[in-house]
C-alpha positions as CSV (number, residue, x, y, z in Angstrom):
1,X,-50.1,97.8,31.3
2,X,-52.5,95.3,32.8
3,X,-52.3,95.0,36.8
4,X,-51.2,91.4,36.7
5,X,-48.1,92.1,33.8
6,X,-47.7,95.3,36.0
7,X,-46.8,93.3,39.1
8,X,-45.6,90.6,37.2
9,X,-42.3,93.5,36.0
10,X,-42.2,95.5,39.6
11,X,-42.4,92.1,41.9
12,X,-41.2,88.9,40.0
13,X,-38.0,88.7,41.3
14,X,-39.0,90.1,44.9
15,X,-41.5,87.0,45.2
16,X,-38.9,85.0,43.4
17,X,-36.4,85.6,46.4
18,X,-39.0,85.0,49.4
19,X,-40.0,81.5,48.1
20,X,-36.3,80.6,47.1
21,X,-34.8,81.8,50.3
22,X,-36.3,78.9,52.5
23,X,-36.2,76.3,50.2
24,X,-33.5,77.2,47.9
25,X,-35.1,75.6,45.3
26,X,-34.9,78.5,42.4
27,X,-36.6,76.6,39.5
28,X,-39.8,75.3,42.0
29,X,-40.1,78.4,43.0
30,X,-40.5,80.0,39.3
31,X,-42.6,77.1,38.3
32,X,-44.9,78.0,41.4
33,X,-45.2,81.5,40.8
34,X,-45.7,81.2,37.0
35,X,-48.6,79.3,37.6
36,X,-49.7,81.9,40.1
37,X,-49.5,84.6,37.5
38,X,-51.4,82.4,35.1
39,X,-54.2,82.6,38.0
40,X,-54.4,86.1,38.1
41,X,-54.3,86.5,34.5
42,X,-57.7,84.3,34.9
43,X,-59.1,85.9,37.7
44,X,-58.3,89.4,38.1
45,X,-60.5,90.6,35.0
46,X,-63.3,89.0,35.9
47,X,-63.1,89.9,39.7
48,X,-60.7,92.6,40.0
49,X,-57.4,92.8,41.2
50,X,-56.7,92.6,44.7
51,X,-55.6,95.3,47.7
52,X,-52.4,93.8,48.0
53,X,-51.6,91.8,44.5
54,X,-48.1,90.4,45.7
55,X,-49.5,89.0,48.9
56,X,-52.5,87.0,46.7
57,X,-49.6,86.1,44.3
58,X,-47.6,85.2,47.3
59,X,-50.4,83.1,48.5
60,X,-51.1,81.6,45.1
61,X,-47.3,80.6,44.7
62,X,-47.1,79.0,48.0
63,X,-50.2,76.5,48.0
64,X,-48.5,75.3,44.5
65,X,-45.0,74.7,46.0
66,X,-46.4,72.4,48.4
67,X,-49.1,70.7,46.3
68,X,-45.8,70.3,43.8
69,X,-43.8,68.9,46.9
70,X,-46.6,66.6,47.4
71,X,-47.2,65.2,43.8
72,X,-43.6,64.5,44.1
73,X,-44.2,62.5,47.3
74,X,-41.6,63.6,49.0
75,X,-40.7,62.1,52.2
76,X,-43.1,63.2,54.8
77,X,-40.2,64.9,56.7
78,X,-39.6,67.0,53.7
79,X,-43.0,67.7,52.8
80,X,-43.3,69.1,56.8
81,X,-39.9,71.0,56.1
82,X,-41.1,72.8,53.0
83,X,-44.4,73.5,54.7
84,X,-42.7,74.9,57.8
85,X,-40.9,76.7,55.8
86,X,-43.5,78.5,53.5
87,X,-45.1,79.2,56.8
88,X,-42.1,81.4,58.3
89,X,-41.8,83.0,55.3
90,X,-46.1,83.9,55.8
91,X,-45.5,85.2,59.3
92,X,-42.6,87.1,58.0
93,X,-44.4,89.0,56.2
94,X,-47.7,89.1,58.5
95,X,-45.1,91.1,60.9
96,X,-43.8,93.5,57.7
97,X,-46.2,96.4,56.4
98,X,-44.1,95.8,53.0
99,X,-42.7,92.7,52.3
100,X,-38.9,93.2,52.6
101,X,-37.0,93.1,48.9
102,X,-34.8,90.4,48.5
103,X,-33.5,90.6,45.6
104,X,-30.3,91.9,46.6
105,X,-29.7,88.3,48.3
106,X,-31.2,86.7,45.2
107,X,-28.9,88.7,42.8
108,X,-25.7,87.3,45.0
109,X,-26.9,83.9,44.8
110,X,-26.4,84.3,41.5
111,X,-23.2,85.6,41.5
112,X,-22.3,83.3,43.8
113,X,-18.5,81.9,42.8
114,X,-20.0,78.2,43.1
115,X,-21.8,79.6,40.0
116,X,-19.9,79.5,35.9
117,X,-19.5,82.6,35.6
118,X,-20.5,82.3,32.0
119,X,-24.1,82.2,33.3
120,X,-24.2,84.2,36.0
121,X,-25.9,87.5,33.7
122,X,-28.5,85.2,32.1
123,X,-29.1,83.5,35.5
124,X,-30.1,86.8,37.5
125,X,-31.8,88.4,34.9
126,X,-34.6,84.8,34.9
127,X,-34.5,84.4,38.2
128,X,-34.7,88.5,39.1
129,X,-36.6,90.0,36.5
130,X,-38.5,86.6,34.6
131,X,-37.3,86.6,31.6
132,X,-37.4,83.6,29.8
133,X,-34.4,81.1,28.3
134,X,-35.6,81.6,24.6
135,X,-35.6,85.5,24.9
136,X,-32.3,85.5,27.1
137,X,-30.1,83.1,24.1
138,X,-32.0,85.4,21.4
139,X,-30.1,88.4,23.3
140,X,-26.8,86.6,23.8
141,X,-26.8,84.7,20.5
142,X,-27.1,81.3,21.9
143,X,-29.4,78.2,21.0
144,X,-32.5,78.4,23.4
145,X,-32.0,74.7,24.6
146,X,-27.8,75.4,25.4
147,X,-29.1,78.4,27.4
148,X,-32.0,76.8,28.9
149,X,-29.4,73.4,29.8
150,X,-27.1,76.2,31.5
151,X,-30.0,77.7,33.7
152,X,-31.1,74.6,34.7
153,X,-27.4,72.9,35.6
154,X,-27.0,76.8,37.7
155,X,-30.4,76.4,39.6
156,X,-29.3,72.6,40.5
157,X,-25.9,73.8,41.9
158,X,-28.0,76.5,44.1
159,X,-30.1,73.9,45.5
160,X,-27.4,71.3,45.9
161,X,-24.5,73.4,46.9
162,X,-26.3,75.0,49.7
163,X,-25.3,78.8,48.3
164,X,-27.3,81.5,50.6
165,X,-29.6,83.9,49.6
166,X,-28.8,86.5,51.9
167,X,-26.1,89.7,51.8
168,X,-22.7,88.5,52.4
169,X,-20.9,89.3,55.6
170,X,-19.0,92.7,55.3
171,X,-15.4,91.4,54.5
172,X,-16.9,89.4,51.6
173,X,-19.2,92.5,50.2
174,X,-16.5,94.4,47.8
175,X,-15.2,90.9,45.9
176,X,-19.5,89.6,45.7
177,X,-20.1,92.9,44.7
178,X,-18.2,93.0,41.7
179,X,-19.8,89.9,40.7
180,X,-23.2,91.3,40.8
181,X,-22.1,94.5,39.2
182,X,-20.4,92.7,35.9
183,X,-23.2,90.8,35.4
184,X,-25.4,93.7,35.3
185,X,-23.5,95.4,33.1
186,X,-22.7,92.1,30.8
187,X,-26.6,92.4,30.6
188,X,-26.3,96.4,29.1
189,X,-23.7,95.7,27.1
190,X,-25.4,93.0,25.4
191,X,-28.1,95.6,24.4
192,X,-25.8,98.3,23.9
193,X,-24.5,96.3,20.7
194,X,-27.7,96.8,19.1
195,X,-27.2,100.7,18.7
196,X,-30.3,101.6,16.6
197,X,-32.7,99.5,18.4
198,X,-33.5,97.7,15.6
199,X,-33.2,94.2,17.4
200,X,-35.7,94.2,20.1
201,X,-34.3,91.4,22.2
202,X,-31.2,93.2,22.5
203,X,-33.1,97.0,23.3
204,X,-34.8,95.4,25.6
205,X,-31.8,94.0,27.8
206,X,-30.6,97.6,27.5
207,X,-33.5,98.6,29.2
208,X,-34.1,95.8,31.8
209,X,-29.9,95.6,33.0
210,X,-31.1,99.3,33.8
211,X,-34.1,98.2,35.5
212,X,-31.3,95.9,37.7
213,X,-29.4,98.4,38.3
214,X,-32.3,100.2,40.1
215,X,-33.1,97.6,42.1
216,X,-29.7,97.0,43.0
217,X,-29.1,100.7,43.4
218,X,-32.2,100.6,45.6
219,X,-31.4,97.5,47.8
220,X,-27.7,98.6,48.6
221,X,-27.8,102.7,48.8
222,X,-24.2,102.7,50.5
223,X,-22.6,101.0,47.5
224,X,-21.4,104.3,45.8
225,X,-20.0,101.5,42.8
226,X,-23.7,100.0,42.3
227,X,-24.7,104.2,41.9
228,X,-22.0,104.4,40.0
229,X,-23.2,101.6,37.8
230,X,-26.3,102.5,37.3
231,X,-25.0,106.2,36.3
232,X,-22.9,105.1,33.5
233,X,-25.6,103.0,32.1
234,X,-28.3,106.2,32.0
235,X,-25.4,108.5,30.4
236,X,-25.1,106.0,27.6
237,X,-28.6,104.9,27.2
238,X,-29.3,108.6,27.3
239,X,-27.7,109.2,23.9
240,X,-28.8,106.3,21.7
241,X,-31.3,108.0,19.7
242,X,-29.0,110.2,18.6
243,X,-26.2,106.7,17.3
244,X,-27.8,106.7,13.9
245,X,-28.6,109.4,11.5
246,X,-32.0,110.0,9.6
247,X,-30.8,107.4,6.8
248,X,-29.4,104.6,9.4
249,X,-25.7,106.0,8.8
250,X,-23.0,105.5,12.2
251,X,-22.8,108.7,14.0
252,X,-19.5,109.0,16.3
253,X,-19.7,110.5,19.6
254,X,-18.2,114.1,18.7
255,X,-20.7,114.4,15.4
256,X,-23.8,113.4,17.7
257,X,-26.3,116.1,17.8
258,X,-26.8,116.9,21.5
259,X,-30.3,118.1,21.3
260,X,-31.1,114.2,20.1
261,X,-29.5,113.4,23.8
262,X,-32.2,111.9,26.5
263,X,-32.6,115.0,28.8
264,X,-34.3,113.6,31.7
265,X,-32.0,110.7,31.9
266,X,-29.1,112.6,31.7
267,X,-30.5,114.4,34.5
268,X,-31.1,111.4,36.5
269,X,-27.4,109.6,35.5
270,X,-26.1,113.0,37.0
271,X,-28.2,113.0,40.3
272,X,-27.2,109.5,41.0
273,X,-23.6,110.2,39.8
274,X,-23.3,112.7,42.4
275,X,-25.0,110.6,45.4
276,X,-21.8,108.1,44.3
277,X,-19.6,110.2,45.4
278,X,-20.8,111.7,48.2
279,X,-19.7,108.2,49.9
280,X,-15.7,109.2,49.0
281,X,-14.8,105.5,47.8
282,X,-14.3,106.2,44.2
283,X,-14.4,102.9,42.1
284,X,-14.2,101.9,38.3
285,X,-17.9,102.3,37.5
286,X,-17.9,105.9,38.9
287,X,-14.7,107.3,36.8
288,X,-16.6,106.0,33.6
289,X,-19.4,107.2,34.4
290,X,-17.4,110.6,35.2
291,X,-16.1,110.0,32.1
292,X,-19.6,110.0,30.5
293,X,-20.4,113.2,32.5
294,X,-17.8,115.0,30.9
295,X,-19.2,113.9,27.4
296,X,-23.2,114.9,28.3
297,X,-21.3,118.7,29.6
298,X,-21.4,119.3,25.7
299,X,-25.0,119.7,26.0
300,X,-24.4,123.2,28.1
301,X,-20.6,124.1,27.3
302,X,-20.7,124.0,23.4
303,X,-17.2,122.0,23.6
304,X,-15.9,118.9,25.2
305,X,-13.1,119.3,28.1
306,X,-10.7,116.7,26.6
307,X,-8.1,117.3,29.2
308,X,-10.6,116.9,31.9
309,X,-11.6,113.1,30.2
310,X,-7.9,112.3,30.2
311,X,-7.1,113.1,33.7
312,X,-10.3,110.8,34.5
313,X,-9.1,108.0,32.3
314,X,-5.4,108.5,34.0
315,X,-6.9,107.4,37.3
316,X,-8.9,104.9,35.4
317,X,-5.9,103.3,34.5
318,X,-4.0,103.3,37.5
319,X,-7.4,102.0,39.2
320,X,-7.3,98.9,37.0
321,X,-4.5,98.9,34.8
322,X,-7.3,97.7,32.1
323,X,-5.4,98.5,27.9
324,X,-8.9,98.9,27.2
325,X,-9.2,102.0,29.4
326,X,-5.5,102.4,28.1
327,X,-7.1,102.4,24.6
328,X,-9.8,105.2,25.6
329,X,-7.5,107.1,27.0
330,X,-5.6,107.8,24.0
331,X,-8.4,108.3,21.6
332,X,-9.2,111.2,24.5
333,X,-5.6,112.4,24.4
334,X,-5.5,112.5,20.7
335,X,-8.6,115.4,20.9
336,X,-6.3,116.8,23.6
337,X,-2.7,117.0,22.9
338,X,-2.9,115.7,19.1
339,X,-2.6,112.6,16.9
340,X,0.9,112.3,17.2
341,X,1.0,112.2,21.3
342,X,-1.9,109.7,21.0
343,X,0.0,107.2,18.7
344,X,2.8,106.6,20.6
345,X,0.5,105.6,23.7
346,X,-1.5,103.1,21.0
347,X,1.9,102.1,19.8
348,X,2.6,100.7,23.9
349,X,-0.3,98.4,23.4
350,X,0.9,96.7,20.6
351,X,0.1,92.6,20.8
352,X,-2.7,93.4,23.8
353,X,-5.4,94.5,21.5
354,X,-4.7,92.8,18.4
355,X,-7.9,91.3,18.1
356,X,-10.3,94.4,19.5
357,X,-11.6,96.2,16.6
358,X,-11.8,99.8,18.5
359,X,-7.8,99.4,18.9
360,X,-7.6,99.1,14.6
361,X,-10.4,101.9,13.8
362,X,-8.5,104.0,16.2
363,X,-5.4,103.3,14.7
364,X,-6.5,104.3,11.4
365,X,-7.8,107.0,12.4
366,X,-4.4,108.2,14.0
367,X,-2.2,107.1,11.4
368,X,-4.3,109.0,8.9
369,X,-4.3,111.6,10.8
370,X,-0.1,112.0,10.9
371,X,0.0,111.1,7.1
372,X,0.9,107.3,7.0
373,X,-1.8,106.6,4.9
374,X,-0.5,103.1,3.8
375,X,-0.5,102.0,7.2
376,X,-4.1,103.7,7.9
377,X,-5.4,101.8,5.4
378,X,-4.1,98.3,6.6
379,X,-5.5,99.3,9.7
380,X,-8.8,100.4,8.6
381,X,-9.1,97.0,6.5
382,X,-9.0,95.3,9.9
383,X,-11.0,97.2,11.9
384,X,-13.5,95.9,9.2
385,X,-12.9,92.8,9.2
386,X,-13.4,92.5,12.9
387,X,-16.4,94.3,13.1
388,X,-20.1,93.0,13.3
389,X,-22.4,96.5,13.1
390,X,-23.5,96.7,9.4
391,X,-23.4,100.7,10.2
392,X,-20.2,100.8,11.7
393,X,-18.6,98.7,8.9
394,X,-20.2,101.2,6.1
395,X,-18.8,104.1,8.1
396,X,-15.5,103.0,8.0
397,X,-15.5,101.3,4.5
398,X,-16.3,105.2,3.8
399,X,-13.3,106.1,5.2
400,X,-11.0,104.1,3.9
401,X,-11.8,104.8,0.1
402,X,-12.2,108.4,0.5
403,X,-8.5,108.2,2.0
404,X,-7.5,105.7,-1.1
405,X,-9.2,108.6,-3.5
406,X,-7.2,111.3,-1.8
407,X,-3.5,109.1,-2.6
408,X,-5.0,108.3,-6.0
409,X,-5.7,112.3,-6.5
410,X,-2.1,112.9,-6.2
411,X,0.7,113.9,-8.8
């Protein structure tokens, strides 16, 4: 990786909050240090790049802000407010060995509750890690200029609105938080879709909401739920190589081959899992990434400790009360304590998950498994119908004819 693309993926959204924080103008402060990285892209091959690269970037980025403030023509008092401003931030870090990161205060300006929430994901991950609107509505499946309208109209009501880029006030953390944290893992889920990598713009979110939760994991060590977070997402990033067999075929969790498992980041989700809970405030993040734990202790026990996973989704459920953990649980209890147990837990959800295809696949499943195979293959025909994976859909097309062929077989 070239130095300038190098510092372009470690400090974008660290320079990104230092020039934003004063003037709270996001999109001039993007605009400035875009052209700044265009510089070094100019000048650092032919001249080297320098001791401190996010100082000269810094530097860069801060001459164009004002020259932009001045093309403008601004009112001279505004002009002398931006410069004053831009000069603070300089002596700030004149005084710091390493410039502070504020991202952390950048990534709850955007999860601020002045902002749509329907933007909030795409909004952090341009303003924190650069990514741009076309690659950002490519990932989420909207039309580049929709996205690129809803950036702009979030970056306006940052500016206008007055919203602070700084670390709320400690009564205020646990509600902003949760904000930051859903966004992040809107991002991963996104790329999580896309389960044999085969759409890059969706891999890549994978891997960049991971590269958030880092940074986030980083910034705010005390937050056991951003650990947590950032746990869960390296358990199931770790197994995505082994999602898809040889031939592209949908590979379910308890058929995966373990040895196809990512051992160093299963390693890592596990260190940082334990870290969590060291802080004793157990939150949803950490019980599913628990839950993933549980999973990844195949690798060493041979079996999976289904009872264990229930007992996690139990307080799961009474943490949140969510019919999707509801859901999870009782495909768990089914491996536990058998299909029928399971279905009459599914059967309590009835009208809350009509339109969630893992509710109908599990379903059939279940009702194949206690015989009612008319019923399984209702069920199975809309799990299909409401699901989008090619893979997935062949898998249980599969299952649903070799269950027709087994009634057809009979006398």
């Amino acid at each position: 990786m070239e130095p300038a693309e190098r510092v372009a993926r470690e400090s974008y959204g660290r320079l990104v909050a230092w020039l934003a924080a004063r003037t709270r103008d996001v999109a001039a402060a993007e605009d400035a240090l875009s052209e700044a990285f265009a510089a070094a892209l100019r000048t650092w091959p032919q001249t080297g790049p320098p001791d401190n690269p996010e100082a000269w970037l810094f530097a860069a980025a801060k001459r164009r802000l004002i020259d932009a403030a001045r093309r403008r023509a601004v009112a001279h008092a505004g002009e002398d407010r931006l410069a004053l401003a831009m000069e603070e931030i300089e002596e700030d870090m004149a005084a710091a060995h390493d410039m502070p990161d504020r991202r952390l205060g950048l990534m709850f300006a955007c999860a601020h509750p002045a902002i749509d929430p329907g933007v909030r994901t795409a909004l952090m991950l341009q303003t924190v890690l650069g990514l741009n609107a076309d690659r950002i509505a490519a990932a989420f499946l909207v039309e580049p200029a929709a996205m690129g309208q809803r950036l702009v109209r979030a970056k306006r009501k940052i500016r206008d609105s007055g919203v602070p880029f700084s670390i709320p006030e400690p009564a205020l953390w646990p509600a902003r938080i949760t904000a930051v944290l859903d966004a992040i893992y809107a991002a991963f889920a996104e790329g999580w879709i896309d389960a044999d990598g085969a759409d890059g713009e969706r891999r890549a979110l994978a891997e960049e909401a991971i590269w958030l939760g880092r940074v986030l994991a980083r910034a705010a060590p005390q937050e056991p739920e951003a650990l947590g977070l950032l746990a869960l997402m390296l358990h199931l990033e770790a197994r995505r190589g082994a999602r898809r067999d040889g031939a592209g075929a949908f590979v379910p969790l308890g058929a995966q081959d373990c040895a196809l498992w990512n051992e160093p980041m299963i390693v890592e989700a596990e260190r940082t899992l334990f870290a969590a809970a060291a802080r004793r405030r157990v939150g949803r993040f950490q019980l599913e990434a628990a839950i993933q734990s549980a999973h990844a202790a195949r690798r060493r026990l041979g079996a999976t400790d289904w009872a264990a996973i229930v007992s996690i989704y139990d307080a799961l459920v009474a943490l949140t009360g969510s019919p999707v953990a509801r859901l999870n649980r009782a495909a768990a209890q089914a491996q536990a304590a058998g299909a029928a147990a399971a279905l009459e837990d599914l059967d309590a959800l009835a009208g809350e998950l009509d339109d969630y295809q893992p509710y109908w696949a599990l379903r059939a499943h279940l009702l194949e498994a206690v015989g009612r195979d008319g019923e399984a293959r209702a069920a199975y025909g809309e799990g299909i119908a409401r699901e989008h994976d090619a893979a997935v859909v062949r898998y249980l097309k599969e299952k649903a004819a070799r269950l027709t062929a087994t009634v057809e077989d009979r006398p």
